[in-house]
C-alpha positions in Angstrom: 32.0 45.1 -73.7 33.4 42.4 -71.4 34.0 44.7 -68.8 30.2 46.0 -68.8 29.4 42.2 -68.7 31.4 41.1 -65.9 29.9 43.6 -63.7 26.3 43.3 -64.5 27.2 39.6 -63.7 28.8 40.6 -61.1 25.6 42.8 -60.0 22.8 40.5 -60.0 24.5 37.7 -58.0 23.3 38.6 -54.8 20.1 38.8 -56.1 20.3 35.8 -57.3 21.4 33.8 -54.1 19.2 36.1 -51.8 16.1 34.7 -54.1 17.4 31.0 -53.5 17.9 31.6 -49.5 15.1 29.7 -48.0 12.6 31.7 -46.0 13.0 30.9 -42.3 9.6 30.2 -41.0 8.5 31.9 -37.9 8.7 29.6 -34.3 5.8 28.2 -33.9 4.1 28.6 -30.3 5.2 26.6 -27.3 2.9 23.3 -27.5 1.5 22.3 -23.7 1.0 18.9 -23.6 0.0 17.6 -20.1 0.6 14.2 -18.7 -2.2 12.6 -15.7 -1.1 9.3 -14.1 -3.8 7.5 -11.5 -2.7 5.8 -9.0 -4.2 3.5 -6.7 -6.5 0.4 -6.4 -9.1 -2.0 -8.2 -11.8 1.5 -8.2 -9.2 2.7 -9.9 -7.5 0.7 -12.4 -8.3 -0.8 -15.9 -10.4 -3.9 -14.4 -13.0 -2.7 -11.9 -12.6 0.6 -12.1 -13.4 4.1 -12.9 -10.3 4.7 -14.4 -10.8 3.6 -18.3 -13.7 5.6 -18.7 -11.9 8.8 -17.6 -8.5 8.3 -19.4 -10.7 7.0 -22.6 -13.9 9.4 -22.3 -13.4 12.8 -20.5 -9.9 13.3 -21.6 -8.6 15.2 -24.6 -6.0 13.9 -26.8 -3.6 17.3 -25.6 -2.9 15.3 -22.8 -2.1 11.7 -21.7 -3.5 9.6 -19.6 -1.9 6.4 -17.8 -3.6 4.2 -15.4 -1.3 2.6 -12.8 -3.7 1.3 -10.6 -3.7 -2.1 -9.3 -6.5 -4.6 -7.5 -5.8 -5.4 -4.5 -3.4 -2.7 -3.5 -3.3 -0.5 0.0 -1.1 3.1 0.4 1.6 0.4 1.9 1.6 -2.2 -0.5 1.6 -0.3 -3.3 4.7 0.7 -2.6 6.4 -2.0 -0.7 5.5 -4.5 -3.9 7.0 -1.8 -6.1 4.2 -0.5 -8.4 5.5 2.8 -6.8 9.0 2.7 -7.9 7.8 2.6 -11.6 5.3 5.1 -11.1 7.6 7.1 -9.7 9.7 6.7 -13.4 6.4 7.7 -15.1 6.3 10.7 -13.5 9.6 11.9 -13.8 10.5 10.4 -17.6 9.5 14.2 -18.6 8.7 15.5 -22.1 5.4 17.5 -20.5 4.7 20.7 -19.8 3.1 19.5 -16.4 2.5 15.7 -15.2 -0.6 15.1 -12.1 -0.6 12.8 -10.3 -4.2 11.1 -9.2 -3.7 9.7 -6.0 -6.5 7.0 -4.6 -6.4 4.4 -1.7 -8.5 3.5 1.4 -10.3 0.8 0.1 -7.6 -2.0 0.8 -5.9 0.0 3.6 -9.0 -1.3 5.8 -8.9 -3.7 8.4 -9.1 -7.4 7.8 -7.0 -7.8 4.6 -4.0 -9.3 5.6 -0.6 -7.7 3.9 -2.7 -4.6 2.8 -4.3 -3.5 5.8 -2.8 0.4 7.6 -3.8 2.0 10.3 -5.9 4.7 10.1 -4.5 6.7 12.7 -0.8 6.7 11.6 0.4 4.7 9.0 -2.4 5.6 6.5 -1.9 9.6 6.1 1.6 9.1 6.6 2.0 7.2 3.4 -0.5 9.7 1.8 2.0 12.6 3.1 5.2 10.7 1.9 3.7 10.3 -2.1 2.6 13.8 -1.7 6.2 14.8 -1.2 7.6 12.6 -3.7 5.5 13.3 -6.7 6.6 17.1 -5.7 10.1 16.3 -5.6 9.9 14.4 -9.3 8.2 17.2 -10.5 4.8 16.3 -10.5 1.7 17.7 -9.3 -0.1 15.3 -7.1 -4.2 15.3 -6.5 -5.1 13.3 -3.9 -8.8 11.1 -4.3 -11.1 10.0 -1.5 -12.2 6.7 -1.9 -15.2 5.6 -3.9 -18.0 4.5 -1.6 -19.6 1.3 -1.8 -23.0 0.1 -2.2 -23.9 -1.7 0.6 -27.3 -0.8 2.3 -29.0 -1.4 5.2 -32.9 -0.3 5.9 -32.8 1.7 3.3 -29.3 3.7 4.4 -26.2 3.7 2.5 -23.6 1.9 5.1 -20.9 4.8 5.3 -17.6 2.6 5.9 -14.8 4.1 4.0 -16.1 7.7 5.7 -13.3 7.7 7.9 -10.4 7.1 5.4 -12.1 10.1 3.5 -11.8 12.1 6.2 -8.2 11.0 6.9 -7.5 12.0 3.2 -9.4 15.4 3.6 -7.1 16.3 6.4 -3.7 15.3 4.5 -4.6 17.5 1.7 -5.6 19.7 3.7 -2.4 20.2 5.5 -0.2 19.5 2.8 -1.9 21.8 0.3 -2.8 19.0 -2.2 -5.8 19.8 -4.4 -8.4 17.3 -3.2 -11.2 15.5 -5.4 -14.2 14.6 -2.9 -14.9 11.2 -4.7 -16.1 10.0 -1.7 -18.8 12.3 -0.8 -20.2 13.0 -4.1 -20.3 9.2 -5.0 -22.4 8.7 -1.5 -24.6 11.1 -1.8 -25.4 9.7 -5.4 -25.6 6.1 -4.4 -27.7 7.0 -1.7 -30.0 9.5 -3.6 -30.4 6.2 -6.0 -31.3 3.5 -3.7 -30.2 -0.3 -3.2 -31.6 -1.8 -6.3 -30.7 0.7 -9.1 -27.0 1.1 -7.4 -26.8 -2.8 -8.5 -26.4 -1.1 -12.2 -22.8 -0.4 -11.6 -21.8 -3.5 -10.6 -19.8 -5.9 -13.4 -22.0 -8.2 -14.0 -26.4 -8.4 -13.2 -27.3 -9.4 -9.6 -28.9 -12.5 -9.3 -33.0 -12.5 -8.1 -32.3 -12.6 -4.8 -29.8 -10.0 -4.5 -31.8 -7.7 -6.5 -35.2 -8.7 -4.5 -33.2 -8.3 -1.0 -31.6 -4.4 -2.8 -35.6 -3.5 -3.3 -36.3 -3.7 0.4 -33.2 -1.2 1.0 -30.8 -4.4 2.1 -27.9 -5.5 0.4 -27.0 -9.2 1.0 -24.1 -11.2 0.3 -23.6 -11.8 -3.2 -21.4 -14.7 -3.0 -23.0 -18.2 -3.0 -24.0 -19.8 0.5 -21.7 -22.8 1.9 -23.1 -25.8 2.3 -24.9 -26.4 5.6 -23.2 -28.1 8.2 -25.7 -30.9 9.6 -26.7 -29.9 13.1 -25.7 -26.3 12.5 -27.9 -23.1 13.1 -29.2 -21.6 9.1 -27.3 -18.7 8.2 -29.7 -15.9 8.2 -31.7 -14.4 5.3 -29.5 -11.1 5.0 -25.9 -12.0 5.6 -24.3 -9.0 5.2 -21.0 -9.2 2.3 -17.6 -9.4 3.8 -15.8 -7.4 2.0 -11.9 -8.5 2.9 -13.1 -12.1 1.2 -14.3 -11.0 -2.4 -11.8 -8.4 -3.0 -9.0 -10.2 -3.4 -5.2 -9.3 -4.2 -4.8 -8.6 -8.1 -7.2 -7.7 -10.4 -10.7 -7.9 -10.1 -12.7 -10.8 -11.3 -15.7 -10.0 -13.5 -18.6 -10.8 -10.7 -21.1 -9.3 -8.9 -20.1 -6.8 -5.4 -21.1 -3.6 -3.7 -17.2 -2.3 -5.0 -16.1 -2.7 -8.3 -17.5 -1.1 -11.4 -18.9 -2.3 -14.7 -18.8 -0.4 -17.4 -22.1 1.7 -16.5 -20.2 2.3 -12.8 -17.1 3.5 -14.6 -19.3 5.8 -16.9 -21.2 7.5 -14.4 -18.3 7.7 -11.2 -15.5 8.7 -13.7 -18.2 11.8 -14.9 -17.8 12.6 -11.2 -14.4 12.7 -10.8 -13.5 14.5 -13.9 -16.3 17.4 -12.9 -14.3 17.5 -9.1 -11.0 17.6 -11.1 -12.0 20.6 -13.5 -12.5 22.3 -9.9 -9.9 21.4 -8.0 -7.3 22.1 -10.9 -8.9 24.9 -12.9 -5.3 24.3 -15.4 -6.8 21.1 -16.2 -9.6 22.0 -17.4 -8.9 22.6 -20.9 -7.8 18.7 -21.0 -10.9 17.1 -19.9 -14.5 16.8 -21.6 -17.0 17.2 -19.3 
């Protein structure tokens, strides 16, 4: 009788620890979460820029989004100040399954702005070119930006003055092979489908009367206040056009009214741009951004 016992034990114990084995669940699929870093200046970044309503409205929570754009910065300071040395950490600190890299200058690279300023001819798309190559070499995928246009206006046409940094940036992409969003020409041909006065929308703050009476008549006039007169000297005349290297200053923007930086409605409606351009120029993006 002990005998039979011990080897039905004996019998049923594999059972037994095969029923207590825990079931191995089945790998689950590979999870692609993407990473998109802007860089650039104030159009760009948190404070005067399109950036927050991209990152915050028209992409999905599959993918991050970091804005590491800064007022006041050119393609050569950005770099020489070091923004780019930890962007370049950013990009390369892995854990995604791709990480793009927005790239957006022209605006400060302009002449006039002392410490900023490139030249067009060389120093601007070779600085383009060299991020290019670096973002590659981290491991990144970089998208290079034309500039946003301003809204400056004068008898009624949209003044077209970052049209040859555009261009420049069309040709580097171009001959590098970079995907390229048109920010530039869309955002002109919008502005100037709009007019003067409703383009003062986008700006941070209202215009004052006089700006918005002078944008009505197709003009845009300084929006900064006059000096005071000089006895003896000629008056300053009625439609002093803005000067754009003395209201955009280095560092963030200020929360005032100019033909450049964006208010909340600006960032809205360029940002919608940008992301449409981007599902087009990146078709794997696409499942990461809501139209």
């Amino acid at each position: 009788m002990k005998s039979l016992l011990l080897a039905a034990a004996l019998a049923t114990a594999p059972m037994a620890a095969h029923a207590q084995a825990p079931v191995a669940e089945p790998e689950p699929p590979m999870f692609r979460a993407v990473k998109i870093v802007l860089i650039g200046d104030s159009t760009t970044a948190v404070i005067g820029g399109w950036g927050p309503s991209f990152c915050g409205q028209h992409v999905t929570s599959f993918a991050a989004c970091i804005n590491l754009a800064r007022g006041g910065r050119s393609s050569g300071n950005y770099r020489t100040e070091g923004s780019w040395r930890l962007a370049m950490k950013e990009i390369g600190s892995g854990g995604f399954t791709d990480t793009y890299v927005l790239i957006q200058f022209g605006h400060n690279d302009q002449p006039g702005k002392p410490g900023r300023s490139t030249d067009l001819a060389t120093e601007y798309p070779a600085n383009l070119k060299r991020y290019v190559e670096e973002v590659r070499a981290a491991g990144g995928k970089p998208v290079l930006v034309t500039p946003l246009t301003r809204r400056q206006f004068k008898d009624g046409k949209l003044i077209d003055d970052l049209g040859p940094w555009a261009e420049a940036t069309r040709k580097v992409a171009a001959e590098t092979k970079t995907p390229l969003v048109d920010l530039h020409a869309k955002s002109y041909a919008a502005v100037q489908a709009m007019g003067a006065a409703e383009a003062t929308r986008f700006a941070q703050v209202p215009p004052s009367p006089e700006v918005l009476a002078a944008a009505r008549t197709g003009a845009t006039i300084s929006a900064q206040p006059a000096a005071p007169a000089t006895p003896g000297a000629s008056p300053a005349p009625a439609q002093q056009a803005q000067n754009n290297a003395a209201v955009e200053p280095m560092g963030q923007a200020k929360l005032s009214f100019d033909y450049t930086h964006l208010g909340r409605d600006g960032a809205d409606y360029f940002s919608k741009i940008v992301t449409d351009e981007l599902a087009v120029a990146v078709p794997a993006l696409r499942r990461y951004l809501v139209p």
